[in-house]
C-alpha positions in Angstrom: 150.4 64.0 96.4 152.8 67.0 94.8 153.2 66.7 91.1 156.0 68.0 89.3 155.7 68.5 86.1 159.5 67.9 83.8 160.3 68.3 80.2 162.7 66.7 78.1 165.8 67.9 76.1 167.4 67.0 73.1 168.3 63.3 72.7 164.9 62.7 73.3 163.6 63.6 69.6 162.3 60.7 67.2 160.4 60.9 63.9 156.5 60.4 64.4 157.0 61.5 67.9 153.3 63.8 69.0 151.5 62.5 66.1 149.1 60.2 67.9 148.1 63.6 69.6 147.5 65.6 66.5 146.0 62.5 65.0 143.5 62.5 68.6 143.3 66.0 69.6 142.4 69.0 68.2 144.2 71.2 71.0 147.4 69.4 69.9 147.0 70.0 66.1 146.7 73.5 67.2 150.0 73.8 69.0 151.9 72.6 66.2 149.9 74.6 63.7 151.1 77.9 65.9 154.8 76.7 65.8 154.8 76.0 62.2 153.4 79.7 62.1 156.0 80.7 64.6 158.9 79.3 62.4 157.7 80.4 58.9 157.7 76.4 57.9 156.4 73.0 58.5 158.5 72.0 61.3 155.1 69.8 62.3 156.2 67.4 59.1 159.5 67.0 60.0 158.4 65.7 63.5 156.1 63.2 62.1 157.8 62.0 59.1 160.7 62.5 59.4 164.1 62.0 58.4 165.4 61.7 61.5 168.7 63.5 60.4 167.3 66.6 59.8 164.9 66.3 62.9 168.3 65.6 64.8 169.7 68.9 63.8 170.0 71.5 67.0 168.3 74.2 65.4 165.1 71.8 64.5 165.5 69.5 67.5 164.8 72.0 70.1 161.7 74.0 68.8 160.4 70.3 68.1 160.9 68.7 71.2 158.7 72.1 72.9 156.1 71.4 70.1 155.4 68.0 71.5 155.7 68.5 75.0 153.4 71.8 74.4 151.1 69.6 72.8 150.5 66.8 75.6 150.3 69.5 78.1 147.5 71.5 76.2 145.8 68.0 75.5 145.7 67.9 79.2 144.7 71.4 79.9 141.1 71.2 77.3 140.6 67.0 77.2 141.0 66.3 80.6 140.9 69.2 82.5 144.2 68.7 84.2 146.0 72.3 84.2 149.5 73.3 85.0 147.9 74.7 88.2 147.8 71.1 89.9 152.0 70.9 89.8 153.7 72.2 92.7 156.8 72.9 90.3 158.0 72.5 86.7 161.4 71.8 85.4 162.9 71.1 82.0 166.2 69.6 80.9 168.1 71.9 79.5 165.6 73.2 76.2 163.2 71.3 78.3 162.8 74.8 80.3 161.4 76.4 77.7 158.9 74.1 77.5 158.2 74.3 81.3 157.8 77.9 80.8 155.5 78.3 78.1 153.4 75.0 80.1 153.2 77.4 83.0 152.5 80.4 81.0 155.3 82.4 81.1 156.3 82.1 77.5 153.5 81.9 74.3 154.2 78.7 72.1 155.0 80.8 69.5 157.8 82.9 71.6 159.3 79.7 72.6 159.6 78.1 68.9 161.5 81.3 67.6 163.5 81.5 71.1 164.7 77.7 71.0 165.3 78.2 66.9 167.2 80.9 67.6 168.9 79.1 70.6 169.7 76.1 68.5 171.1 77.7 65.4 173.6 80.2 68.0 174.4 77.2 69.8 175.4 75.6 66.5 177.5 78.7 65.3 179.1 79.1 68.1 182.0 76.6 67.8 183.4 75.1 64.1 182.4 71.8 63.7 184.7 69.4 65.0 186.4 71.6 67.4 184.4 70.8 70.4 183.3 67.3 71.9 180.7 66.0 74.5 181.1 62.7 76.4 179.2 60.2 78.7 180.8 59.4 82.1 178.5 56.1 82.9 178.6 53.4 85.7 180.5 53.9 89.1 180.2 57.8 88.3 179.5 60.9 90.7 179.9 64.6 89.9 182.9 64.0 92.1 184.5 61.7 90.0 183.5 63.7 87.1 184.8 67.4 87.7 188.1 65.1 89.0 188.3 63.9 85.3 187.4 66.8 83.6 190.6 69.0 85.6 192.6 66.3 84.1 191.7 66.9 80.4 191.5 70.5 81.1 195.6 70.8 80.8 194.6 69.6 77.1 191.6 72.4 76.3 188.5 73.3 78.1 186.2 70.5 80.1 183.9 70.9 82.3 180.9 68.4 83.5 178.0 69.8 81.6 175.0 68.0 82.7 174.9 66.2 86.1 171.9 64.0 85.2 172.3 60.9 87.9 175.2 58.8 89.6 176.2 56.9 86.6 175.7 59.3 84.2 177.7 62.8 84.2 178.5 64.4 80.8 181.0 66.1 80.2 181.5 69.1 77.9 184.6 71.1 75.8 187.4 71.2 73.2 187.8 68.1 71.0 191.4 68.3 72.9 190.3 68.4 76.0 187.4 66.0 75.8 190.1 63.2 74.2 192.5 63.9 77.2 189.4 63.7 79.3 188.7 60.4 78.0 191.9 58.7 78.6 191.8 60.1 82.2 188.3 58.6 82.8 190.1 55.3 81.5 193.3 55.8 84.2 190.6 56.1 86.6 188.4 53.2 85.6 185.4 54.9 84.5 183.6 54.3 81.3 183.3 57.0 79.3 181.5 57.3 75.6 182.1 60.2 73.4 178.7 61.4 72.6 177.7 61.9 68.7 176.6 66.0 69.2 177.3 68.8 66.9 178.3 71.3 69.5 180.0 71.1 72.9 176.9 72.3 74.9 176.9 73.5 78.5 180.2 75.0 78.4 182.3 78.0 78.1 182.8 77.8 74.7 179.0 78.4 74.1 179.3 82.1 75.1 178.5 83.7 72.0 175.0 81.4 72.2 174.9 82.9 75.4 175.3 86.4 74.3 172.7 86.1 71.5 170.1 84.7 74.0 170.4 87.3 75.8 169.7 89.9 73.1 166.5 87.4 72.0 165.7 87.4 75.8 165.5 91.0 76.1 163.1 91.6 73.0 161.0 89.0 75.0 158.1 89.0 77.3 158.1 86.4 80.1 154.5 86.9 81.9 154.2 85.4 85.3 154.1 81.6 86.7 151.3 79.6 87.2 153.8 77.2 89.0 157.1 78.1 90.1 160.5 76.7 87.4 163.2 74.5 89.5 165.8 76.4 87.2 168.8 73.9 86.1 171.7 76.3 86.6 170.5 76.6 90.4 168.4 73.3 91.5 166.2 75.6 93.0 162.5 77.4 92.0 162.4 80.7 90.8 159.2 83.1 89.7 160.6 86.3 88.9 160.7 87.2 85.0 163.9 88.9 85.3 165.8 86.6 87.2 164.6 83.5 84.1 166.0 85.8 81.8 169.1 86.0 83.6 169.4 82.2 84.5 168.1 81.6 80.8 171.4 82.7 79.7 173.4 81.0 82.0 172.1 77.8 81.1 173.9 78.2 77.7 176.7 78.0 79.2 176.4 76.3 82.8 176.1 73.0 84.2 172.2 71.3 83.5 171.8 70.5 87.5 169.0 67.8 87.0 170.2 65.3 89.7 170.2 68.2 92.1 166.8 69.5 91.0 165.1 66.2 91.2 167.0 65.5 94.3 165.3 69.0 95.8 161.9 68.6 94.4 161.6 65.2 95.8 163.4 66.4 99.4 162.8 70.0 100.2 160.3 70.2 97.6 157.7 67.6 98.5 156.9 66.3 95.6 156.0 62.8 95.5 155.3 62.1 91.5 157.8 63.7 88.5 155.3 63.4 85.2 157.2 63.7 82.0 155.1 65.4 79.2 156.0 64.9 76.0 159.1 62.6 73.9 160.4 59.9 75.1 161.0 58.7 78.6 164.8 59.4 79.3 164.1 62.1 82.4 161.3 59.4 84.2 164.4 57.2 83.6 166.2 59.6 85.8 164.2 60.4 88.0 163.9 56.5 89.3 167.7 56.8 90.1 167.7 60.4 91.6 164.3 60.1 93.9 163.9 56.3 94.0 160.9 56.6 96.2 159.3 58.8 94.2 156.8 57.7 91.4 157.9 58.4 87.9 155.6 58.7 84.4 155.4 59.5 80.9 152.9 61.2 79.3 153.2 61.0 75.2 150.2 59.0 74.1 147.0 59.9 73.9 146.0 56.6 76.4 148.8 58.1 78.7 147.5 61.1 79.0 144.0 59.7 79.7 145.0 57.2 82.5 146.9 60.3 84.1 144.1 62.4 84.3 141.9 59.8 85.9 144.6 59.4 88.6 144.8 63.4 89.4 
């Protein structure tokens, strides 16, 4: 049976989150201890105690998220002899690929702390606060509907669908203008639509200074080869070469997070037959079920988790 192996993104982040790992597993304590290296500061206390504000902050939610995700995966790697090897692919949503990447080798842990703290404080600078917007698109809602909607609030500023994560739930992505117009356009069209509480209107144009920085922290970089393949989001499709992750790594910043597509691939074209989500949370296994519903779907964030996962490989 193919295994995938997926990563979360940000929305997934809670206080306490990997601590029954580090609590369990010494391979775990030592992948926050290298991040907390990486950063120059205990970002391992904030993830286990805590407060959830601060842990909720771009720059400390993204290098945070990886630490935990990096943590199951090397749990699984040394404990129980499961190693990224036995995935046909990996994907992540959004920061999630630099945590496929550094699970399949491509990036070091500590590379992929200082690349997603530098990623989350560019993304942060990028646009005032308050000038851009995000919103939810939920219920009888398809990319079609959704890019419909978004060129009618784009007479008001920029929109544009930023993640297309499963029929029912498209985000959109833009001005604060052009997300309110968006929003009583989604209304005219009987869609439901929730503005979404984020500091930053990801996954759109107006990220292209973010952009430009990652691609100057890209470059200084060193992106070694795949032990499996990366379904890229800004394509839906695998890709090995080093240069061409840089290249799609910046596009991301800016581009649309294609994880409907991607799982719709993995589970068609792809063959894979089980998406395993390693570390916070359970929001892309969630996904998953509605994108591949024949497919089997898991978490993998405590240590009992992990252990009934291996047992099955």
């Amino acid at each position: 049976m193919s295994i995938a192996f997926i990563f979360p993104g940000q929305g997934s982040q809670t206080p306490g989150m990997g601590k029954s790992l580090a609590d369990a597993f010494a391979p775990a304590r030592e992948v926050f201890e290298e991040v907390d290296e990486a950063l120059g500061e205990r970002l391992s206390r904030l993830i286990f105690e805590g407060p959830a504000e601060e842990l909720t902050l771009t720059a400390n939610a993204q290098p945070a998220l990886m630490a935990v995700s990096l943590a199951a995966m090397r749990v699984l790697e040394r404990e129980f002899h499961v190693p990224v090897t036995k995935a046909a692919y990996v994907a992540g949503h959004s920061l999630g690929e630099y945590s496929a990447l550094a699970a399949a080798g491509a990036l070091s842990v500590a590379d992929a702390a200082r690349l997603l703290r530098t990623r989350g404080n560019a993304m942060q600078a990028a646009v005032p606060v308050g000038e851009g917007a995000m919103a939810a698109l939920i219920g009888k809602v398809d990319v079609a509907l959704a890019e419909e909607i978004a060129k009618a609030g784009s007479a008001a500023g920029v929109v544009v669908v930023a993640n297309d994560n499963n029929v029912g739930n498209v985000v959109i992505s833009g001005s604060k203008a052009g997300i309110d117009a968006a929003l009583a356009a989604a209304k005219e069209r009987g869609a439901r639509a929730i503005a979404l509480n984020v500091s930053a209107p990801f996954h759109s144009p107006l990220m292209q200074p973010a952009a430009e920085a990652m691609a100057i922290a890209l470059e200084k970089t060193e992106i070694a080869p795949l032990a499996a393949p990366l379904v890229a989001n800004v394509t839906a499709r695998p890709v090995n070469e080093p240069a061409a992750i840089r290249k799609l790594l910046v596009e991301q910043v800016t581009g649309r997070v294609r994880w409907r597509e991607s799982v719709e691939w993995m589970a068609g074209e792809g063959g894979v037959a089980r998406f395993v989500e390693v570390g916070a949370g359970k929001q892309l296994s969630g996904m998953v079920k509605r994108n591949a519903p024949d497919a089997e779907a898991l978490a993998l964030n405590e240590p009992a988790d992990l252990e009934a996962f291996a047992k099955s490989v």
